[in-house]
C-alpha positions in Angstrom: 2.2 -7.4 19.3 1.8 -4.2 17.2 2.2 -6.1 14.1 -1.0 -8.2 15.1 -3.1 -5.5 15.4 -2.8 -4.4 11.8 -4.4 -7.7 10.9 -7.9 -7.5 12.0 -8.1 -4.2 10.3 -7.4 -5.2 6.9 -9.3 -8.3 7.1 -12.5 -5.9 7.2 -10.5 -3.6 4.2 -10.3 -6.9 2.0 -14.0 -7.9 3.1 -15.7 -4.6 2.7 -13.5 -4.2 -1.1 -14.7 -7.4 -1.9 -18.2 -6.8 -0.6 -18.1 -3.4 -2.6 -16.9 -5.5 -5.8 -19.9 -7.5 -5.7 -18.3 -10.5 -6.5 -16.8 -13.7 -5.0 -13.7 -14.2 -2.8 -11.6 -17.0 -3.4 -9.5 -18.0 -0.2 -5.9 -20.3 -0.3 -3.7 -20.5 2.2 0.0 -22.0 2.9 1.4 -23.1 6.3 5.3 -22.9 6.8 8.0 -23.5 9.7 11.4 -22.6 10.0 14.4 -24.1 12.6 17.4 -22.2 12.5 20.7 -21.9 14.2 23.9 -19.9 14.3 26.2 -18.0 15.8 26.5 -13.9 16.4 29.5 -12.4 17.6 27.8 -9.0 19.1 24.8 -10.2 20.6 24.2 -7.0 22.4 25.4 -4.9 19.7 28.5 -3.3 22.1 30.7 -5.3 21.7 30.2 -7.2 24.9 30.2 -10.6 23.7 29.3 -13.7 21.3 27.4 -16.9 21.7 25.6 -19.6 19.6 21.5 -19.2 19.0 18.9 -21.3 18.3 15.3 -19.7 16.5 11.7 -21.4 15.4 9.8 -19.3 13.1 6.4 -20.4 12.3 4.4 -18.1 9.3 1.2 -18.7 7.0 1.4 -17.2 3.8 -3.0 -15.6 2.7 -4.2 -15.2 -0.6 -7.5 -13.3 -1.8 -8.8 -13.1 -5.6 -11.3 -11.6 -6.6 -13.0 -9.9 -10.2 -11.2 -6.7 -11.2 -7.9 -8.1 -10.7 -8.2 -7.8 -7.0 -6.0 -9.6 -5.1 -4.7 -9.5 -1.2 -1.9 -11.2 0.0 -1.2 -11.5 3.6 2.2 -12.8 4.9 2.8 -13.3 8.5 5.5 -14.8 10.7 6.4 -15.0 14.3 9.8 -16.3 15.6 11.4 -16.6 19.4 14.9 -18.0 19.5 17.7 -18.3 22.5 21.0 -18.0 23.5 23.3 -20.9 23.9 24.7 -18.8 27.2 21.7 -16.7 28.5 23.1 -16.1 31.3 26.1 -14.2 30.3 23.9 -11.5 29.3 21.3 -9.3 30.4 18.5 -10.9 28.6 14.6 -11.7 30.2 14.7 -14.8 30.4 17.1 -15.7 27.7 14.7 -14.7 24.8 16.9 -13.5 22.1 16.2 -12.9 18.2 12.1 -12.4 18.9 10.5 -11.4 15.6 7.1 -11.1 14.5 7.1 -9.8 10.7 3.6 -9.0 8.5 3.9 -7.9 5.2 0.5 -7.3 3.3 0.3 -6.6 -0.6 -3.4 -5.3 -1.8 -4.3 -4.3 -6.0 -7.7 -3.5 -7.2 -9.1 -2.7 -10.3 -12.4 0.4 -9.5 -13.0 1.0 -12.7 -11.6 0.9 -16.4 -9.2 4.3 -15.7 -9.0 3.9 -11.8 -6.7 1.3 -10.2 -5.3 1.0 -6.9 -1.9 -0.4 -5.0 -1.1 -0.8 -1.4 1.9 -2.1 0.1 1.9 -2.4 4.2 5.3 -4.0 6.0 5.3 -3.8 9.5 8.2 -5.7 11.7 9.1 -6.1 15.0 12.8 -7.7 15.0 16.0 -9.0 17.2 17.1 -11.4 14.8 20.3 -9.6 13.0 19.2 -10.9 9.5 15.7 -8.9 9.7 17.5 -5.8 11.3 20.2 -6.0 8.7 17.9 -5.3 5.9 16.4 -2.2 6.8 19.7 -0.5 5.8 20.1 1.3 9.2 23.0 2.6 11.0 22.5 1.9 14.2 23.9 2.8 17.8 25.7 1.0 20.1 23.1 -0.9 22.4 19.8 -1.2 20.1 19.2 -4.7 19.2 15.3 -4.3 18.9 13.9 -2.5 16.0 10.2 -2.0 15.3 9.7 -0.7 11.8 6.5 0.0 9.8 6.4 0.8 6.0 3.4 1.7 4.0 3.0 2.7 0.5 -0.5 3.4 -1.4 -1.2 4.7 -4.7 -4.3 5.3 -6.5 -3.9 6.1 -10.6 -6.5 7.4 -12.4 -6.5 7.6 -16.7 -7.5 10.8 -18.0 -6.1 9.8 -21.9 -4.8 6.8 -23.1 -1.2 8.3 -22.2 -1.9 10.4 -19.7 -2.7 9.8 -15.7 -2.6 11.0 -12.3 -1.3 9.4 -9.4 -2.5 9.9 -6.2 0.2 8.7 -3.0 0.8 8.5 0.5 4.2 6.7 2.0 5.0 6.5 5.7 8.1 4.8 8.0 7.8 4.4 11.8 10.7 3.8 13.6 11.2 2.7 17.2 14.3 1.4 19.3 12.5 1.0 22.8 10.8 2.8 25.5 12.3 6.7 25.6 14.7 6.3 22.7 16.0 9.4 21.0 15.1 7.6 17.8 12.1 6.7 18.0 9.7 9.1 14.7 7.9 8.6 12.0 7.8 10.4 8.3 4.3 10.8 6.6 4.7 11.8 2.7 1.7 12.7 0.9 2.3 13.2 -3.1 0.2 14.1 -6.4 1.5 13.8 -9.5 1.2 13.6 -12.9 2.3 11.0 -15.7 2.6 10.5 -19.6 3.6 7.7 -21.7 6.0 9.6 -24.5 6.6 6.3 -26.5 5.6 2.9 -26.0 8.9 2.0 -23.2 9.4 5.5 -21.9 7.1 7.4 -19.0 7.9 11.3 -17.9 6.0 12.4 -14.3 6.1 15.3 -12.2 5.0 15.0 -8.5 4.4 17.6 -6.1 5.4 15.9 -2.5 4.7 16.8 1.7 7.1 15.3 4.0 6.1 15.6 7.6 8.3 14.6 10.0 7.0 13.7 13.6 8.8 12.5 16.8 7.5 10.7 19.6 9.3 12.7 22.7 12.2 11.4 24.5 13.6 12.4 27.5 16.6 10.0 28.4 18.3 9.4 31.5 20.8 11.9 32.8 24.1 10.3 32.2 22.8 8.0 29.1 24.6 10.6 27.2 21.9 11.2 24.6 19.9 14.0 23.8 16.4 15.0 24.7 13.9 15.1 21.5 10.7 17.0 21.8 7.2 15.1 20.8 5.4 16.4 17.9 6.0 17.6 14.3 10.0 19.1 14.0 10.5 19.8 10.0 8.4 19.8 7.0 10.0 19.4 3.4 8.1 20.4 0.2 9.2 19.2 -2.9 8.6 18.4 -6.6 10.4 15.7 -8.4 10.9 15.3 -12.0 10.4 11.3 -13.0 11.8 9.0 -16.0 10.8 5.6 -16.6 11.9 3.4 -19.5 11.4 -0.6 -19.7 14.7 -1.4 -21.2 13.4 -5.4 -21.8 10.1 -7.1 -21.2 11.7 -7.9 -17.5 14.0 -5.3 -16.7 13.1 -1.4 -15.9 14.6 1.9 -14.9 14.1 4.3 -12.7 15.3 8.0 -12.2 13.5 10.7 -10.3 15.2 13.8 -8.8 14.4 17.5 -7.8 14.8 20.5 -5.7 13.3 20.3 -1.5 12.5 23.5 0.9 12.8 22.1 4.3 11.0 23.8 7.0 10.8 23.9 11.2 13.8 22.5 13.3 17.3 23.4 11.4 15.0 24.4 8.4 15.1 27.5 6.1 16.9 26.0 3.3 16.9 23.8 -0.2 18.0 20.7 -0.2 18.3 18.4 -3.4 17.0 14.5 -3.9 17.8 12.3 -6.2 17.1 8.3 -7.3 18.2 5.8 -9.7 16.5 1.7 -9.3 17.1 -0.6 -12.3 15.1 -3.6 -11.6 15.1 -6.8 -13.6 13.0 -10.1 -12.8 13.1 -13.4 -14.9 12.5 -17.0 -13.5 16.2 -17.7 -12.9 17.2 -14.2 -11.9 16.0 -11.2 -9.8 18.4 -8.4 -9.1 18.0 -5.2 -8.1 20.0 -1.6 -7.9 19.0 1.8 -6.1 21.4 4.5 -5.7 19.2 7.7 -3.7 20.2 10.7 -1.9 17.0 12.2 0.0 15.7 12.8 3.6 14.9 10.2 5.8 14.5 9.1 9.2 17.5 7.3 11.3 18.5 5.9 14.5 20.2 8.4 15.6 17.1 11.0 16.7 14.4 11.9 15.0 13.4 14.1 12.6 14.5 14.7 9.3 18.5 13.9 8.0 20.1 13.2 5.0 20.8 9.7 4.0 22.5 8.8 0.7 22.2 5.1 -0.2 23.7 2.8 -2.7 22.5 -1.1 -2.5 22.6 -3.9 -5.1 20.8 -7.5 -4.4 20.6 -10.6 -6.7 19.0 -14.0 -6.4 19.5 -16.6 -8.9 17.9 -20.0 -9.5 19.9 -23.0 -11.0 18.3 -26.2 -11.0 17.3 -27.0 -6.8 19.8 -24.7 -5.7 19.0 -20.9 -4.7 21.9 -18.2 -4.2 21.3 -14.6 -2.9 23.6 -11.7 -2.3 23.0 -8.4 -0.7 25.1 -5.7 -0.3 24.9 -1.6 0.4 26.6 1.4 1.6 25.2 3.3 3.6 25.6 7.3 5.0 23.6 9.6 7.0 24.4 13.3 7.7 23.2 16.7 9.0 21.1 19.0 6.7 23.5 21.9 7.1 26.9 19.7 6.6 25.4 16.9 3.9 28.4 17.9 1.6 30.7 19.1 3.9 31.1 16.7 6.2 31.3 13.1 5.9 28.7 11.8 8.9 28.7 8.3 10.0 28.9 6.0 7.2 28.7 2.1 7.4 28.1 -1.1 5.2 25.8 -4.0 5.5 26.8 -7.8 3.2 24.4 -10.7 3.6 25.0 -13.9 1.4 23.2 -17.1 1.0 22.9 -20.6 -0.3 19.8 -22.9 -0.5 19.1 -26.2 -1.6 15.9 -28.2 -2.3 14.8 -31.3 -0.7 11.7 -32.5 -2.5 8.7 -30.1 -3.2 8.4 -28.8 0.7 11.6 -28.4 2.1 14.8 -26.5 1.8 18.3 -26.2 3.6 20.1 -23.1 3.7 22.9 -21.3 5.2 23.4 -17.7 5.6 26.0 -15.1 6.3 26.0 -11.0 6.9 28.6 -8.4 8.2 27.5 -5.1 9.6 30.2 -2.4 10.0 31.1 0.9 10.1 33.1 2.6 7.5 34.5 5.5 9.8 33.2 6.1 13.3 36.3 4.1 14.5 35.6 5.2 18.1 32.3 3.2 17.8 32.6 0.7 15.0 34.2 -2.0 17.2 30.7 -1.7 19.6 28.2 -2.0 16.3 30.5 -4.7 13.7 28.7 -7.6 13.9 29.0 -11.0 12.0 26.5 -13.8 12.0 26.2 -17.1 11.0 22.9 -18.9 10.1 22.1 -22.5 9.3 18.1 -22.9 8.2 15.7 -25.8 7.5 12.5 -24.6 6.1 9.1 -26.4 5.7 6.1 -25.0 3.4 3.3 -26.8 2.1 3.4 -27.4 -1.5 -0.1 -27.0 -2.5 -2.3 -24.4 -0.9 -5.4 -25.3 1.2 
């Protein structure tokens, strides 16, 4: 439901930028459906149980264009599945893998120096395969996740090599009603960026991150901890930035730089780094990001430390499709990121698709979850799945 309510709000954004562009709208649209069953052998995420499920997952897929170079894409999907066995859990009504997903991608062109990028990804998910990818470790007993992302940037020429950006990122985060977990991080940035050659790009940015909680106050005997609402710790940071485009399709990424962390178990420096080296051709995306920052968990909220290190790859030969996914993952306490291990955990997801004709494709999909130490709760959170898929989308857009 809160995804939904995102949408009539940026259908006035895309109506008022185009209105503001003076110029015409052009409208397509794509219809699609999905059918899928498998099989999960931690339903509940305890290690209670398996059983066999069954999922429809209809989406529509909305394109905007505009002069300028404006575009907005909305992508929306809604899914409900069930258990083969509802009954051997404590389910309403059976309903099990219940997902609702939007995922909107905005550009804009103001002027000849000014452009502008939004991304907005907002999810609401049972299904394994959606919680799977948001790289969290989570604990034992939260099978619903409710995650919204959203990155903007506004850049703004001052020389032909030289710009500023202006950004804001966010992440909310929420397990359920009076969840520990359950915060949000709001990062507000300015920086500053010059081309030193034509395929390299220095930047220094100047970064807020405010992290807020929601309040929890869980039952006695639940055996986790209360969390006050409102702000608990600031970080203030500046990053030094290096971009190079190592081929027409493939770039790198490294950023890195001292933090001063502030409020709850605040009062001292923390570092961050990053390294992404993305490369996309018609055959072949893939994808690596190494990073070692503060972020926001499952655990509680507020800040922690969480190191990641992910690779993903989908390749394209002839009507087949194959994708692989795989990262490590690590969270830890401020005070003991490098002397203590903290929970630590993996996450593999492979696939397989085939084309029928111009509209449909057959797939089949696999992921493990599990924890790399932990061993007290690993056994509650490993979970494997099983997916076969048939998907329907309209070749040509109305």
């Amino acid at each position: 439901m809160a995804t939904r309510a995102h949408i009539p709000l940026l259908a006035a954004l895309s109506a008022l930028a185009a209105g503001s562009a003076s110029a015409k709208v052009y409208v397509q649209w794509k219809p699609r459906a999905s059918f899928l069953a498998g099989f999960n052998d931690n339903v509940l995420l305890d290690g209670s149980g398996a059983d066999g499920f069954g999922q429809t997952r209809p989406g529509i897929r909305l394109d905007l264009f505009g002069e300028h170079q404006f575009h907005l894409d909305l992508d929306c999907q809604a899914g409900i599945g069930r258990l083969l066995h509802p009954d051997r859990f404590a389910l309403n009504g059976g309903a099990f893998a219940t997902s609702e997903q939007c995922i909107v991608h905005y550009r804009d062109h103001w002027s000849p120096r000014t452009s502008s990028h939004v991304l907005l990804r907002s999810t609401y998910a049972q299904d394994p395969f959606a919680i799977s990818g948001l790289g969290l470790l989570l604990r034992a007993g939260q099978t619903q996740v409710f995650s919204t992302g959203l990155s903007a940037e506004v850049d703004h020429a001052v020389s032909p090599r030289a710009q500023w950006r202006f950004g804001f990122d966010s992440q909310v985060l929420a397990f359920g009603s009076n969840d520990p977990g359950n915060g949000a991080v709001f990062t507000p940035s300015i920086g500053y960026a010059y081309r030193t050659s034509p395929y390299d790009n220095l930047s220094l940015t100047a970064r807020e991150q405010l992290f807020y909680s929601f309040g929890a106050t869980p039952a006695e005997g639940s055996g986790l901890p209360g969390v006050p609402g409102g702000i608990l710790t600031q970080a203030h940071g500046v990053q030094l930035g290096w971009e190079r485009r190592l081929r027409p399709w493939a770039t790198l990424k490294a950023s890195g730089g001292p933090l001063y962390v502030t409020g709850q178990n605040g009062g001292l420096f923390s570092p961050t780094a990053k390294l992404e080296i993305e490369s996309i051709t018609p055959r072949l995306a893939a994808r690596l990001i190494v990073s070692h920052d503060l972020i926001i968990g499952a655990f509680r909220a507020g800040a922690i430390v969480g190191d990641l290190a992910e690779v993903g790859t989908l390749v394209t030969v002839g009507d087949f499709m194959c994708g692989l996914r795989a990262g490590v993952y690590r969270n830890s306490d401020l005070h003991s990121q490098f002397t203590a291990v903290g929970p630590a955990g993996y996450s593999g997801e492979v696939s397989l698709d085939y084309r029928i004709g111009r509209e449909w494709t057959l797939g089949l999909a696999g992921l493990r979850d599990a924890r790399l130490n932990d061993t007290n709760v690993g056994p509650q959170v490993d979970r494997d799945v099983v997916q076969l898929r048939l998907t329907w989308e309209r070749f040509r857009p109305f």
